[in-house]
C-alpha positions as CSV (number, residue, x, y, z in Angstrom):
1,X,-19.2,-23.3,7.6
2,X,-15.7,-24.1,9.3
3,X,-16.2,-26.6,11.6
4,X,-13.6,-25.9,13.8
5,X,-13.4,-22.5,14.8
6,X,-10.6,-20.5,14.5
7,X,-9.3,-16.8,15.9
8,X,-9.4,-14.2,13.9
9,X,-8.2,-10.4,14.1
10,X,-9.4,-8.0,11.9
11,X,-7.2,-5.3,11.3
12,X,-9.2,-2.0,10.0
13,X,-7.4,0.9,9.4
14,X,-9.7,4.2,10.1
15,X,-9.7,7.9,9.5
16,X,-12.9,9.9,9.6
17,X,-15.2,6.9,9.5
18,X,-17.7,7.9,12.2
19,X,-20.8,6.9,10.0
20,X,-19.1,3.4,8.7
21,X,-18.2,2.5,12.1
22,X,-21.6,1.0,13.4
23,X,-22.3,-0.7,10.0
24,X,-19.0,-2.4,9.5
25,X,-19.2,-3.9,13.2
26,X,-22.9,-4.9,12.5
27,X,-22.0,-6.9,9.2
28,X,-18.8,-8.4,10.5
29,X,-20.8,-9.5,13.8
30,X,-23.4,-11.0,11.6
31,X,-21.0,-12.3,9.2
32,X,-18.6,-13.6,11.0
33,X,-19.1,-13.9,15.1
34,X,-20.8,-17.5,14.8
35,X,-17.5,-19.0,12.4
36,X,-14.7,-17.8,14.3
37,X,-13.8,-17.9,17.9
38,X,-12.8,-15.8,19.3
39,X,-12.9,-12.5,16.5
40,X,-11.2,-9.7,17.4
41,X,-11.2,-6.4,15.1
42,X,-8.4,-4.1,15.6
43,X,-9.6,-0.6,14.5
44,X,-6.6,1.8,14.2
45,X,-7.7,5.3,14.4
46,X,-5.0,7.4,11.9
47,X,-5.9,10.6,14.0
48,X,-9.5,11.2,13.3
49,X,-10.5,15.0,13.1
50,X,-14.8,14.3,13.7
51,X,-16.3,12.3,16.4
52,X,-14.8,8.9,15.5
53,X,-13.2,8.5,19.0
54,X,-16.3,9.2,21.0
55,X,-18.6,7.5,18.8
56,X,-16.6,4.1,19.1
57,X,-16.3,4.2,22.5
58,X,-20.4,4.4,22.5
59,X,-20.8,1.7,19.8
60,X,-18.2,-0.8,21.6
61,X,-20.6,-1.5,24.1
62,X,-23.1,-3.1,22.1
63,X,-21.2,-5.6,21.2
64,X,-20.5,-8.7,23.1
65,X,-19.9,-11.6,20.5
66,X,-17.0,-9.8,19.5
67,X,-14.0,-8.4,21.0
68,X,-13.2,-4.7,19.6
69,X,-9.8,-3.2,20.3
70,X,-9.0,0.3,19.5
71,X,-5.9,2.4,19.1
72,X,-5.7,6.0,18.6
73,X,-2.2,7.4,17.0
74,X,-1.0,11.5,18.2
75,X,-1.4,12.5,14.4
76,X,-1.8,11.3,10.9
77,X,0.8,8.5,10.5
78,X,-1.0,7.3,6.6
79,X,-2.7,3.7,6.6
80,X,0.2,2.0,6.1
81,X,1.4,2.4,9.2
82,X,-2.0,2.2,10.4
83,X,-1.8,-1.5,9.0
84,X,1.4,-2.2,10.8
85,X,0.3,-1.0,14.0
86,X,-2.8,-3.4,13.7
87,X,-0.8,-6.1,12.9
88,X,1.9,-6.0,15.5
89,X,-1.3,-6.1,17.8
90,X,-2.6,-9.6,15.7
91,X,-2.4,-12.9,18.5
92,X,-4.7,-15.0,16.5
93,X,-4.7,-17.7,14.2
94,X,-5.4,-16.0,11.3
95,X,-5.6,-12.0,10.7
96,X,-7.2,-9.8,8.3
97,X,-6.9,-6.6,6.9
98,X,-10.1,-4.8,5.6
99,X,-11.2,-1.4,5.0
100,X,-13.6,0.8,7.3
101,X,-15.7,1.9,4.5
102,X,-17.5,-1.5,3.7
103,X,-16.5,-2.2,0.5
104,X,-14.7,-5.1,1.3
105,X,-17.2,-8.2,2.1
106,X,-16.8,-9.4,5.2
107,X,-18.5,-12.7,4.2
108,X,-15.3,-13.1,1.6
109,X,-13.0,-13.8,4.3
110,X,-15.1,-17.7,5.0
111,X,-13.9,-18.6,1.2
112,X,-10.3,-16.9,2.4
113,X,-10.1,-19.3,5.1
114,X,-11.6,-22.0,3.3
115,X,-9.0,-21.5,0.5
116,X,-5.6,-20.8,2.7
117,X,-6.3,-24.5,4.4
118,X,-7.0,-26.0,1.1
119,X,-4.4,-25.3,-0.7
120,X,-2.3,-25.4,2.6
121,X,-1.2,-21.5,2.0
122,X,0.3,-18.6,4.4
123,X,-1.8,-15.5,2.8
124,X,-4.4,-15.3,0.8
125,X,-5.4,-12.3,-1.6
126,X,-8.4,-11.2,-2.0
127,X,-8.7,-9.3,-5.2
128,X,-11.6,-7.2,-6.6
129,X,-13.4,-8.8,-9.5
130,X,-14.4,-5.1,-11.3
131,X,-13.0,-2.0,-9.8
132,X,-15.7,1.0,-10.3
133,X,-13.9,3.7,-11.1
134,X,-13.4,5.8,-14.4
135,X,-11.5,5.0,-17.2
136,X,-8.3,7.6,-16.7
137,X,-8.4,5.6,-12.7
138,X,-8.5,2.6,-14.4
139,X,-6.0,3.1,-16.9
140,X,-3.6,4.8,-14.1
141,X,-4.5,1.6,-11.8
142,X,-2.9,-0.6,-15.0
143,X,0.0,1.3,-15.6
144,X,1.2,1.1,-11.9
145,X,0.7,-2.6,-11.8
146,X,3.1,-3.2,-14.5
147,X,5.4,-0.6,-13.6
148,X,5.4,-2.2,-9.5
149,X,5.9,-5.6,-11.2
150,X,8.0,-5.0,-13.6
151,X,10.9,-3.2,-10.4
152,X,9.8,-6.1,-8.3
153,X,11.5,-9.3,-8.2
154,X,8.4,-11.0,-6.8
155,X,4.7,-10.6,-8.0
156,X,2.9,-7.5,-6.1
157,X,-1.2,-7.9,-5.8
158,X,-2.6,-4.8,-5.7
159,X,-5.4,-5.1,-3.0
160,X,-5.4,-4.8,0.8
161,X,-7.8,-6.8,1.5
162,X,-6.0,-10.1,2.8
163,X,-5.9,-13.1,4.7
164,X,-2.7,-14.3,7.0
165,X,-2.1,-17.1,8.9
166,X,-0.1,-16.9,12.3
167,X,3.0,-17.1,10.5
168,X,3.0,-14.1,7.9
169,X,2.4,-12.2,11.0
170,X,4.8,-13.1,12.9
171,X,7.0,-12.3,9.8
172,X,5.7,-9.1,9.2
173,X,6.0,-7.9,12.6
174,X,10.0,-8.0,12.2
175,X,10.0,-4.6,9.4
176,X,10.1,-1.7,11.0
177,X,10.8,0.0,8.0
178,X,10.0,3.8,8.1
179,X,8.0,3.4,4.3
180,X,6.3,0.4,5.4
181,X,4.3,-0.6,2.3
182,X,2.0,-3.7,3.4
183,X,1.9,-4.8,-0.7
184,X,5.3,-4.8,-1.0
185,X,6.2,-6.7,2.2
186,X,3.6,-9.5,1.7
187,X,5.7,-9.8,-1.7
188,X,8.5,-10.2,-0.1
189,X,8.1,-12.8,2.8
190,X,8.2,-15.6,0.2
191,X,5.3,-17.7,1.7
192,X,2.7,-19.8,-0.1
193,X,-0.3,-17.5,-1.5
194,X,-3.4,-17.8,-3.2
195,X,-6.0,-15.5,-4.4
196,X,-9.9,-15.5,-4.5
197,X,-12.0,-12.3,-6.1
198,X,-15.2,-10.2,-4.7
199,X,-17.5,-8.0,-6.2
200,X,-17.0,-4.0,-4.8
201,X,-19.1,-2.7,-2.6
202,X,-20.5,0.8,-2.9
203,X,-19.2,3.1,-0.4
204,X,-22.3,3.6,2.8
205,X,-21.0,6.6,4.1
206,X,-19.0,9.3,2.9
207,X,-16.2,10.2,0.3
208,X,-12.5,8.1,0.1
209,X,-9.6,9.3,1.9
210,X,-7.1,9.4,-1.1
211,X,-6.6,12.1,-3.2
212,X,-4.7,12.2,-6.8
213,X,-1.3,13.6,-4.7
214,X,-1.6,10.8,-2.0
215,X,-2.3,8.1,-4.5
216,X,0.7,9.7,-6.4
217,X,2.7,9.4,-3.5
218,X,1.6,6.1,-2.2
219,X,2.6,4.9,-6.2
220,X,6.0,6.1,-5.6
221,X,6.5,4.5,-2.2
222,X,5.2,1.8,-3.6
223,X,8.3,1.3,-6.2
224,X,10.7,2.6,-3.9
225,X,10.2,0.3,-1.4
226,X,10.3,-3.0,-3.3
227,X,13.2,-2.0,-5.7
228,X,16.3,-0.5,-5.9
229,X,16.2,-0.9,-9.9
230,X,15.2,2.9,-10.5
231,X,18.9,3.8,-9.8
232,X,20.3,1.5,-12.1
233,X,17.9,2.7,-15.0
234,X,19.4,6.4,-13.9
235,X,23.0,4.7,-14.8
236,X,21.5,3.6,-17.9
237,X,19.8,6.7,-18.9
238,X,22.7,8.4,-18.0
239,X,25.4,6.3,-20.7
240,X,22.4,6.2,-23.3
241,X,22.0,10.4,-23.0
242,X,26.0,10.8,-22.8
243,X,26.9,8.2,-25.6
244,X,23.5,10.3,-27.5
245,X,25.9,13.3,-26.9
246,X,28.6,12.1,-28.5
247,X,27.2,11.0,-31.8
248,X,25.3,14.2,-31.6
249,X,28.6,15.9,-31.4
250,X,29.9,13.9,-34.4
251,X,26.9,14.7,-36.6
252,X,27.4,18.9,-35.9
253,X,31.2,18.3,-37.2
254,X,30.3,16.6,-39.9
255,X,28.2,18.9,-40.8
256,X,30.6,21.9,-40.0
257,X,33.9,20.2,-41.8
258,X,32.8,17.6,-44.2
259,X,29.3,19.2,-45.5
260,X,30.2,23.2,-44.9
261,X,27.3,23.3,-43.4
262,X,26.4,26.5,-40.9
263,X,25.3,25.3,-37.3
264,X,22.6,26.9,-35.1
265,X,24.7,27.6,-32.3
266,X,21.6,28.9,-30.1
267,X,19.1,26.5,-30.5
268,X,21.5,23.8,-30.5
269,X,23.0,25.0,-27.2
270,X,19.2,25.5,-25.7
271,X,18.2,22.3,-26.6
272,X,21.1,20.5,-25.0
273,X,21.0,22.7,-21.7
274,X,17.1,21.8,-21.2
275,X,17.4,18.1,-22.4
276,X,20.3,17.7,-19.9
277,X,19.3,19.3,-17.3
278,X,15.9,17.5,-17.1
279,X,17.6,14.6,-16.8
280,X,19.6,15.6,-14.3
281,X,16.8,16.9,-12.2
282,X,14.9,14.0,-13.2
283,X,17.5,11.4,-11.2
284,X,18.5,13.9,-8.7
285,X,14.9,13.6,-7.0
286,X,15.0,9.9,-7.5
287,X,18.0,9.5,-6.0
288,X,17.2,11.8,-3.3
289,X,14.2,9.7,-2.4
290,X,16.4,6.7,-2.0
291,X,18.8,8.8,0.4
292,X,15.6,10.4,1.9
293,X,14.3,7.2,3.2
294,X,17.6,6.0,4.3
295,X,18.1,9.1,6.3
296,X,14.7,8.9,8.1
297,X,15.7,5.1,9.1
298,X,19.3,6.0,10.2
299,X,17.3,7.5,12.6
300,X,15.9,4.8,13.6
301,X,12.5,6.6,14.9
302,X,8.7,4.8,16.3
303,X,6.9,4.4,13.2
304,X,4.0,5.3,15.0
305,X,3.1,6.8,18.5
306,X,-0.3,6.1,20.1
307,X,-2.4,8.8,21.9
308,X,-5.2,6.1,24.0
309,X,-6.3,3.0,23.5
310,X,-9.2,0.5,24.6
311,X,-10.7,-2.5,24.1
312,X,-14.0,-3.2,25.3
């Protein structure tokens, strides 16, 4: 047990999580309403389509050990910026961030707090121990860690589930960057971190949020925004395919002047169009992502835009 009790805020990103709703608040209430003081859990509503809003307005009022603020955004923002809106609303000593769906522990964030004044750290990760999924997930999960790392100048820890002290937030709260990517920013800061592990929960209620396509994309905003290095592989593709051209070009002479040799004009001319313009089209769209992003910030938009809020 901590001794001294400490704030906490709880930021929980939600989007049709009507059933999880009353469970998660029961757990972290039992968990966690007699070790910190005061505890506060920040549920950001990413535009709910089922009862959601009317069932948290109902379930609020049951509890009165714990503070429950909620914030309802106009449409579907993505739970990134559901996390950044959560965490520009953080006051406390220490902040969280944990899924609605109860497969994070809530129990795991005592050991995160025991281990962030231990070791005298500024976030703590809290990292699954097994992740059940199946084996093409699994293997897709591994490639995208080494790829992230690899762009990434600082080391990225793929989990969401995390434990901040006062200062991270403050620290996060200055990005306002249009692909806010909470992974990437935490690498970023350049604070003292640690990591603990947890066993998975199975899922209470319903089905995950994330399809193939939005993990896809979250992957790609996920590289994007930590790393510029993508372009300068596209330079170095780019001299590796045109000095590949040249020699090629020497080889088909040689052949033709040296060996007599008659040359396949067709093919050869096919094969060059569709290897070429591949990679053409291949670094086109990468570089039109960078200039994408760039365009939506020049613009210099609210990354999010709430409908209601309450707090109970």
């Amino acid at each position: 047990m901590i001794q001294e009790k400490k704030s906490l805020d709880i930021v929980v990103p939600v989007y049709n999580e009507s059933e999880n709703l009353k469970p998660l608040l029961h757990e972290i209430t039992l968990k966690l309403a007699d070790v910190f003081n005061p505890l506060t859990v920040i549920l950001v509503d990413d535009g709910s389509n089922d009862d959601t809003p009317v069932n948290i307005k109902n379930i609020a009022k049951e509890y009165k050990k714990i503070s429950i603020k909620y914030f309802r955004f106009t449409r579907n923002y993505g739970k990134e910026i559901a996390v950044k809106c959560g965490i520009d609303q953080s006051e406390s000593e220490f902040c969280s961030i944990m899924d609605g769906d109860l497969q994070h522990p809530p129990e795991s964030l005592i050991e995160a707090h025991k281990k962030i004044t231990g070791i005298n750290a500024n976030i703590i990760y809290i990292s699954p121990r097994k992740r059940i999924t199946h084996f093409h997930q699994k293997l897709g999960a591994f490639g995208y860690k080494k790829i992230l790392n690899t762009f990434s100048k600082h080391k990225v820890y793929l989990t969401d589930f995390t434990f901040m002290d006062k200062k991270s937030v403050d620290l996060i709260k200055q990005f306002n960057e249009s692909d806010f990517y909470t992974r990437g920013i935490l690498s970023i800061v350049g604070l003292i971190s640690g990591e603990i592990f947890y066993t998975v929960q199975e899922r209470k209620h319903g089905k995950t949020k994330f399809s193939f396509a939005k993990l896809i994309n979250l992957a790609i905003d996920g590289v994007i925004s930590v790393s510029t290095k993508p372009l300068r592989i596209a330079i170095y593709a780019g001299i590796f395919v045109s000095i590949a051209s040249i020699f090629f070009g020497l080889s088909l002479l040689f052949e033709k002047l040296i060996l007599g040799q008659p040359i396949p004009g067709f093919a050869t001319l096919g094969f060059g169009m569709f290897f070429l313009g591949g990679i053409q089209l291949l670094f086109l769209g990468l570089i039109g992502e960078y200039v994408g992003k760039t365009f939506i910030q020049a613009k210099k938009r609210p990354l999010y835009t709430i409908d209601y809020q309450f707090s109970n």
